[in-house]
N, C-alpha and C positions, 0 to 999 in steps of 0.2 A: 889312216883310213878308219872310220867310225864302221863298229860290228853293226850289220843289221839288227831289229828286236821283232819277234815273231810273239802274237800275242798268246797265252792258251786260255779261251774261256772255257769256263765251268757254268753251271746253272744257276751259282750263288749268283747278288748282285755286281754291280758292274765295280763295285771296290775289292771287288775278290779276282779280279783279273792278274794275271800273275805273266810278266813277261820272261820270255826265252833267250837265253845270250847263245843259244845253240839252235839250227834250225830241226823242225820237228821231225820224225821221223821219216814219214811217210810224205814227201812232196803232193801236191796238187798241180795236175794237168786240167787245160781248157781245152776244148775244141765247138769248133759251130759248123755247121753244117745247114743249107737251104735243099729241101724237098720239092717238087714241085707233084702235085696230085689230081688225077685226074679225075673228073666228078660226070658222072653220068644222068647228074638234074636230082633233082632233091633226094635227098637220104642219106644213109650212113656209110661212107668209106673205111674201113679196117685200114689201118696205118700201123699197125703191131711190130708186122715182121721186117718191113722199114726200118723201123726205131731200134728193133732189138739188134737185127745187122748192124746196123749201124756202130751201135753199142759193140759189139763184138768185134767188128772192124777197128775200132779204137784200144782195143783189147782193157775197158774199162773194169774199176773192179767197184770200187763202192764211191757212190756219191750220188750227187745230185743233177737230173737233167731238166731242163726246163723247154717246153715246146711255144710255140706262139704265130699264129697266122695271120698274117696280114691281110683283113680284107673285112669290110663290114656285113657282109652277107652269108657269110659261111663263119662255122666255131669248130670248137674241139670238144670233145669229153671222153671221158671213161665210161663206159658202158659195159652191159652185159654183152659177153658173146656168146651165149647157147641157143637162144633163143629167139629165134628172127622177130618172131610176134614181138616180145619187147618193144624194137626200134620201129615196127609199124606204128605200134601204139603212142609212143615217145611223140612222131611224126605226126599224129593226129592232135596227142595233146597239144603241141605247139600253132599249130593249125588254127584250133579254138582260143588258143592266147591271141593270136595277129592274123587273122583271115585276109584271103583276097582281096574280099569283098568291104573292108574297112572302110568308114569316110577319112581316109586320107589325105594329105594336100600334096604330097609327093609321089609322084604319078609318071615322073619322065620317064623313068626305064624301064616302064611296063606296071602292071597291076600284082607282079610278085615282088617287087624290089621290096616298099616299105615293109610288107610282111616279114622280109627278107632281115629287113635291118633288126627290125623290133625282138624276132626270134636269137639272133647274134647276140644281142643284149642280155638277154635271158638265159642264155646260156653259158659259154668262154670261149676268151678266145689265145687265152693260154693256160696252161699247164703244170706243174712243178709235180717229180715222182723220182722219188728215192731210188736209186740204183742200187743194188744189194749182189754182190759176186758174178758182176757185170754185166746183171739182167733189172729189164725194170721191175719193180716190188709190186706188180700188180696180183691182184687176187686172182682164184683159182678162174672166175668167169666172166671177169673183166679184161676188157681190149679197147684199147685208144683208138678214135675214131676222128675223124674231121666231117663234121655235118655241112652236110649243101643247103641252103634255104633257099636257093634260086630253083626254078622248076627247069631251067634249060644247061646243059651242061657247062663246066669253065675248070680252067686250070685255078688250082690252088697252091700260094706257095705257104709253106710251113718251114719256120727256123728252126733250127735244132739247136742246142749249148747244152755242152755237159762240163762240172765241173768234179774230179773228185780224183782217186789215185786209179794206179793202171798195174796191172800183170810186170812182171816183169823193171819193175821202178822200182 
């Protein structure tokens, strides 16, 4: 039976890569997970305490999670949380990037959709945030959010993957 080879990079270049005839210490666990969210028509939803449960539920310890929402009309970001005015303001600027009121040619699902899309665009609609002793590595006044750019409410769904080691491994 052939040993498996586990690779270890380094930050040298890719001829500095140096293979393992033993596996590395600390294995790598996956898990994903779909959210579903509910939005109560444009603005910002807090999805923090979600992701971190979540996180802790997996009794994750350090790696990396990646978020991602499926849907063209609503995004993700990291945002301030102190400060409500912030995300009024955020809302307004995006407002003035893609107005209602646009000469648009796409018009079927009402007169917020394409503003709808345009704002997705400009913003994300996924994520990537270092998990650090099972928590995400977010700053003291930052909190992940899922923005609605529709004006009328709708379920959101957001995927979750985490990849990285766990408590107890």
């Amino acid at each position: 039976m052939r040993q498996p080879v586990w690779l270890l990079y380094t930050r040298s270049p890719m001829k500095d890569i140096q293979p393992f005839t033993e596996k590395p210490p600390e294995p790598f666990f996956q898990a994903a997970k779909s959210v579903s969210v509910a939005t109560s028509g444009a603005g910002f939803m807090d999805i923090t305490a979600e992701v971190t449960g979540w996180l802790r539920d997996l009794q994750a310890r350090d790696g990396l999670m990646t978020l991602f929402i499926g849907h063209t009309s609503a995004s993700l970001t990291i945002q301030e949380n102190a400060d409500p005015s912030v995300q009024a303001d955020l809302l307004h600027a995006l407002a003035r990037f893609a107005p209602e009121n646009g000469d648009y040619s796409h018009r079927s699902e009402g007169p917020d959709d394409m503003p709808a899309h345009i704002k997705s665009m400009l913003t994300s609609v996924s994520l990537s945030i270092p998990v650090v002793a099972g928590r995400p590595a977010l700053g003291l006044w930052q909190a992940v959010y899922v923005i609605e750019h529709r004006a009328r409410p709708h379920r959101r769904r957001v995927s979750l993957h985490y990849i990285g080691s766990r408590t107890g491994s």
